[in-house]
C-alpha positions as CSV (number, residue, x, y, z in Angstrom):
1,X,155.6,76.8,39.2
2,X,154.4,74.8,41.6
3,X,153.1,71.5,40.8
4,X,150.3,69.7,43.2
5,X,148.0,66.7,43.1
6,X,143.9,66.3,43.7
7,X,143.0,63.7,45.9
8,X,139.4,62.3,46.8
9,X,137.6,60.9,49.6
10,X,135.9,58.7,47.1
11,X,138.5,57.4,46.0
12,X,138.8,54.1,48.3
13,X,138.6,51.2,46.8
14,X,136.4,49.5,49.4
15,X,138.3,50.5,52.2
16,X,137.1,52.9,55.3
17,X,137.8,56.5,53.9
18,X,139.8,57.1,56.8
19,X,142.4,54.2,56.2
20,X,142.6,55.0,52.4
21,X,143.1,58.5,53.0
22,X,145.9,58.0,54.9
23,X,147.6,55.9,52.9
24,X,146.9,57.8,49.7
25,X,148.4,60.6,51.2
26,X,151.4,58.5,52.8
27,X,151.9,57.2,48.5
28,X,151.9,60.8,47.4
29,X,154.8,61.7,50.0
30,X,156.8,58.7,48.7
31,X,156.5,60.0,45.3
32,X,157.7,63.4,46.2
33,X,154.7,65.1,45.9
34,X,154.9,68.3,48.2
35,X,151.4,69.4,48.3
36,X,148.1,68.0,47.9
37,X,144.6,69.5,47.6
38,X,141.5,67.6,48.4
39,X,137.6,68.0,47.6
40,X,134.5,68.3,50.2
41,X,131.5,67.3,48.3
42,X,127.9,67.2,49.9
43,X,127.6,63.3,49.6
44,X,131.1,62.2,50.9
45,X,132.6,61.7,54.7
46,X,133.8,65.2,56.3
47,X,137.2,65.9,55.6
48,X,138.3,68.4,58.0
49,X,137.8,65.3,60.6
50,X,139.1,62.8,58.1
51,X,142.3,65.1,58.0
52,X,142.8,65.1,61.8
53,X,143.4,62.0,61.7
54,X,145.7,61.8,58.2
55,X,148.0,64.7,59.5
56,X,148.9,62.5,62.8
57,X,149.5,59.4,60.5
58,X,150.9,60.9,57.8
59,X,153.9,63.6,58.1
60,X,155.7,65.9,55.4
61,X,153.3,66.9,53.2
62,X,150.9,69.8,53.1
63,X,147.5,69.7,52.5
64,X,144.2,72.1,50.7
65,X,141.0,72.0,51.1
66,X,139.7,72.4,47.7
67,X,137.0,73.5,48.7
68,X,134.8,73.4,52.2
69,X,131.6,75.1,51.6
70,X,131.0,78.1,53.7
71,X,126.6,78.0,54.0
72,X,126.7,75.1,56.2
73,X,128.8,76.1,59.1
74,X,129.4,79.1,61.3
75,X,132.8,81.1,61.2
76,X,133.6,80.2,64.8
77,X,132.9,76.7,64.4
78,X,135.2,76.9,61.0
79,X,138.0,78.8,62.7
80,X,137.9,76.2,65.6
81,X,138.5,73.2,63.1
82,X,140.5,74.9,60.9
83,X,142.7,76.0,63.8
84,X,143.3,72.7,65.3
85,X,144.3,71.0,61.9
86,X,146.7,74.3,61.5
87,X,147.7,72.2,65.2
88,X,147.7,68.9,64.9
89,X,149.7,69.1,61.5
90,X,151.8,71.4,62.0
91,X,151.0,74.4,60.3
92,X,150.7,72.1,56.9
93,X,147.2,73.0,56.2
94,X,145.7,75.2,54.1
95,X,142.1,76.6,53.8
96,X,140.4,76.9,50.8
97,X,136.6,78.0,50.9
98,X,133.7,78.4,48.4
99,X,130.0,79.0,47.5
100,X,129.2,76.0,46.3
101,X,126.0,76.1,44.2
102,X,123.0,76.9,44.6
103,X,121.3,73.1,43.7
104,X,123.8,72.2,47.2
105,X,122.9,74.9,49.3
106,X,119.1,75.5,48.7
107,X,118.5,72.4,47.2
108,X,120.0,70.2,49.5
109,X,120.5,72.5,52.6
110,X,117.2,74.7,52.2
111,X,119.9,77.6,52.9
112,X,119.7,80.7,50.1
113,X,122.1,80.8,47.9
114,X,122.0,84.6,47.4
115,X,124.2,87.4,48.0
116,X,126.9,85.5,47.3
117,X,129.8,88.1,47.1
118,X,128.4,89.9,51.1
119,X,127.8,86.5,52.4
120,X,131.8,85.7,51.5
121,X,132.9,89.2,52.9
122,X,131.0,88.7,56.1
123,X,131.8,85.2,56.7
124,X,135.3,86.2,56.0
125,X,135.3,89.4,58.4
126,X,134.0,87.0,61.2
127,X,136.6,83.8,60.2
128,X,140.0,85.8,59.9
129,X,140.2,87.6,63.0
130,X,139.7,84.2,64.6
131,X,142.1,82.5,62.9
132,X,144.3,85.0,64.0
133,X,143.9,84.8,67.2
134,X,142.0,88.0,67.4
135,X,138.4,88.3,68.8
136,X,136.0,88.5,66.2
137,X,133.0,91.5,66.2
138,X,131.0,91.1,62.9
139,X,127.6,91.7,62.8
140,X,126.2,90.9,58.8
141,X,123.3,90.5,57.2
142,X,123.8,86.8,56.0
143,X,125.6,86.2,58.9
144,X,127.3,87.3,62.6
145,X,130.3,86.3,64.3
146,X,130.6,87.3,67.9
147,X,133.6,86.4,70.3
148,X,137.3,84.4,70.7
149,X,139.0,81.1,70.5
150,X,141.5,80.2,73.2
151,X,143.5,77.3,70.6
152,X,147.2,78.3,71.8
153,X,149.9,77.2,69.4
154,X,148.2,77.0,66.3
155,X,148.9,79.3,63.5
156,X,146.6,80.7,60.9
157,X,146.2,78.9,58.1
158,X,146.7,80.8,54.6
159,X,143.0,81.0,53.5
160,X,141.9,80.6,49.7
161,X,138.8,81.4,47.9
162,X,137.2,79.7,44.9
163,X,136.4,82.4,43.0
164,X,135.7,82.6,39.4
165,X,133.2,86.0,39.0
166,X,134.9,89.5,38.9
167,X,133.4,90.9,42.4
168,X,134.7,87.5,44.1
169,X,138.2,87.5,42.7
170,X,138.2,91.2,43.9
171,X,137.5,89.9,47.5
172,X,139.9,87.2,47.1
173,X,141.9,89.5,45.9
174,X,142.0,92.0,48.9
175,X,141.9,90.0,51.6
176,X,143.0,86.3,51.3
177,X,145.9,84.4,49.9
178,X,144.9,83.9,46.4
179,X,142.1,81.6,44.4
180,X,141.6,78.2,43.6
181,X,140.1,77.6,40.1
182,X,138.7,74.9,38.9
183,X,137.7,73.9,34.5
184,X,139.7,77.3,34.0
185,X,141.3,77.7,30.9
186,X,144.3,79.6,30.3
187,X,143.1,82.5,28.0
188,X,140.4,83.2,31.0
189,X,143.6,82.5,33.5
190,X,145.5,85.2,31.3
191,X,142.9,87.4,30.6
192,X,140.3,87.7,33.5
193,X,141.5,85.5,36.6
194,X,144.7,86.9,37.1
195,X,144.9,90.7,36.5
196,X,141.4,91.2,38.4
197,X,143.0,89.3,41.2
198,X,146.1,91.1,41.3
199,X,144.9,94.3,40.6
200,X,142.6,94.0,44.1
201,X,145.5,92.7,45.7
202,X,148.0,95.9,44.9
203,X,151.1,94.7,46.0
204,X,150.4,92.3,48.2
205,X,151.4,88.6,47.1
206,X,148.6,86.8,45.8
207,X,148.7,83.1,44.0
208,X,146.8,81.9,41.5
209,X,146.3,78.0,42.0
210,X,144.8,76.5,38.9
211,X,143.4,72.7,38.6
212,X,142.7,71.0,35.2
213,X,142.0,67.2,35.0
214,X,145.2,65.6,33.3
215,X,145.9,62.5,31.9
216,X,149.2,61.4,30.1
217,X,148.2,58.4,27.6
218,X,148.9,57.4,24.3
219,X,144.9,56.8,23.7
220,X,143.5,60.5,24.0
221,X,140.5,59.9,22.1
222,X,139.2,57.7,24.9
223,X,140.8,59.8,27.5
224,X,138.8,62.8,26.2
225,X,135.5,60.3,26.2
226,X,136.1,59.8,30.0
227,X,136.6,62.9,30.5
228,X,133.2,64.3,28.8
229,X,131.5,61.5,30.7
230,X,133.4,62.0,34.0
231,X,133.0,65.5,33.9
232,X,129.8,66.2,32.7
233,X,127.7,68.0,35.0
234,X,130.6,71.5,34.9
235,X,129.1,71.5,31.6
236,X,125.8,72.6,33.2
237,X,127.1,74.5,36.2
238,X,126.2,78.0,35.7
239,X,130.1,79.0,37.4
240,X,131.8,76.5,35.2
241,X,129.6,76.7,32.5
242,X,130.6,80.6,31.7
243,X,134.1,79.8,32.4
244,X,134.5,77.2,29.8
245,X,132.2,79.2,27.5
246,X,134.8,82.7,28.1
247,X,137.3,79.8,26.8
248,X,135.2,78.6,23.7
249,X,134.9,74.8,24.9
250,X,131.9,72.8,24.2
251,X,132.5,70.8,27.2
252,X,135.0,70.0,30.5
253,X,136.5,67.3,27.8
254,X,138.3,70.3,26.0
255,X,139.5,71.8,29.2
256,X,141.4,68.4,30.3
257,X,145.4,68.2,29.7
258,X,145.6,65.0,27.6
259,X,148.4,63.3,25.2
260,X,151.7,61.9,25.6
261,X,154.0,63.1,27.9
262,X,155.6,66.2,25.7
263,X,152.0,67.3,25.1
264,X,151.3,67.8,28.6
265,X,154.3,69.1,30.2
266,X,154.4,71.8,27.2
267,X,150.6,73.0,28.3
268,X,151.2,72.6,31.9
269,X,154.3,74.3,31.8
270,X,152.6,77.2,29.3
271,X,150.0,77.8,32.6
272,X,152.9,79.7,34.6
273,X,153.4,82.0,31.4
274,X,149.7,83.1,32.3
275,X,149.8,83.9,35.7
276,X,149.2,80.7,37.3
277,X,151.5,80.2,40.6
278,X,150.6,76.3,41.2
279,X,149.2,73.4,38.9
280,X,146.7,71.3,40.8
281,X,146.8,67.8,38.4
282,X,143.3,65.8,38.6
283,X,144.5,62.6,37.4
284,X,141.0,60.8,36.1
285,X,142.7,58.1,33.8
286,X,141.1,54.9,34.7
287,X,143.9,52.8,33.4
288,X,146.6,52.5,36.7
289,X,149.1,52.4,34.1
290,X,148.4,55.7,32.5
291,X,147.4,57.5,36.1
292,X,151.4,55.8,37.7
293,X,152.3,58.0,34.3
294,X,150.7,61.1,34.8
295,X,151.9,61.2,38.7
296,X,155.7,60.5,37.2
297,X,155.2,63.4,34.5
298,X,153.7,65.6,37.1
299,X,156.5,65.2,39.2
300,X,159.1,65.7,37.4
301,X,157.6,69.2,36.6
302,X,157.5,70.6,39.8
303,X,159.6,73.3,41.2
């Protein structure tokens, strides 16, 4: 199983999000991470720019979107960004998209948040042909995509959905790489994510990418405070909430990886015997001591 790290925009410590991004990224090759997926959320810098500059800087190590939202930006304007990072990097991108939710999109956005599984299936029938260098012809409902890209050299980048609901794991299923999930549990990994993705798929190769906040500490009573704190609003929404209540957890607290470093290498290693195909680590510790021990267990795991 493949083991991979989260990394944030936020996560600066003062300095431009640009510089820290780089040389976050830059620490996590060093360490021997191979793959890192990283977060868009409403409130932060854009990353898909923020990432042209990190894969110039920054060489040997892929990178995930985890996720961009979809609502807020044409297919053609997607499949021109997302094919010039496929460029400028290399072909060590990867594209993973979602629905957000609906306080984001209407709330923030004033875009509706409905439809969710046709406004995926028609973003997606306007976004791949582009991406592979076809000319796109998809008039939708929620939304139409109309023309060609002339980017030459880039390759497609494997595409990713974050879907949690049957009907969206079905389309993930059928016509991208795989799913991200996110405060997923590994009965609802075993038991819904997986077959209904694979069973869309047939027998094309799908993967199951699964991150879990982790944290490898001798104090898990406070770890699991953090987390409840740090965590708190997937407790309230509605995706999340149903996933950790198919998993009987009270909160994200009980879906975090926490204890001593046989603890947590026993449950991240038990996520492959459930279908999952790479581990995604978000490392939330706020001691630096405990997070340097969670990146060294975390590495040590991957293969």
């Amino acid at each position: 199983m493949q083991i991979s790290i989260l990394a944030s925009l936020s996560e600066t410590g003062g300095r431009s999000p640009i510089d820290a991004t780089v040389e976050n990224l830059a620490q996590l090759h060093d360490e021997g991470f191979r793959r890192v997926w990283m977060t868009q959320m409403p409130y932060e810098p854009d990353l898909l720019t923020v990432l042209a500059v990190a894969f110039r800087e920054v060489d040997g190590i892929e990178v995930g979107t985890g996720v961009i939202p979809i609502q807020n930006q044409h297919p053609m304007l997607l499949a021109q960004r997302a094919l010039t990072l496929s460029l400028i990097s290399g072909g060590r991108f990867l594209l993973g998209l979602g629905m957000t939710h609906a306080a984001v999109t209407e709330g923030m956005w004033g875009i509706p948040w409905d439809k969710p599984v046709r406004r995926l299936r028609e973003y997606l029938d306007g976004l791949q042909p582009l991406l592979a260098g076809e000319a796109a012809d998809a008039p939708g409902e929620t939304v139409t995509t109309r023309g060609a890209l002339q980017i030459p050299g880039a390759s497609a980048p494997d595409v990713y959905i974050a879907a949690l609901g049957p009907q969206l794991l079905k389309l993930a299923g059928r016509r991208t790489a795989g799913t991200v999930t996110w405060m997923t549990g590994p009965t609802t990994l075993a038991e819904h994510v997986g077959p209904t993705l694979r069973e869309a798929a047939g027998d094309r190769p799908v993967r199951v990418v699964a991150a879990l906040p982790v944290s490898v500490t001798d104090d898990v009573d406070g770890a699991r405070a953090q987390a409840a704190k740090q965590f708190a609003m997937y407790g309230h929404l509605p995706s999340y909430r149903a996933m950790l209540d198919r998993e009987g957890y009270a909160g994200p607290e009980d879906a975090a990886i926490i204890g001593d470093e046989s603890t947590v290498a026993e449950r991240i290693r038990s996520l492959q015997g459930v279908g999952v195909d790479e581990y995604v680590g978000v490392v939330f510790d706020a001691s630096p001591d405990n997070r340097a021990r969670t990146r060294a267990l975390l590495r040590s795991l991957d293969s």
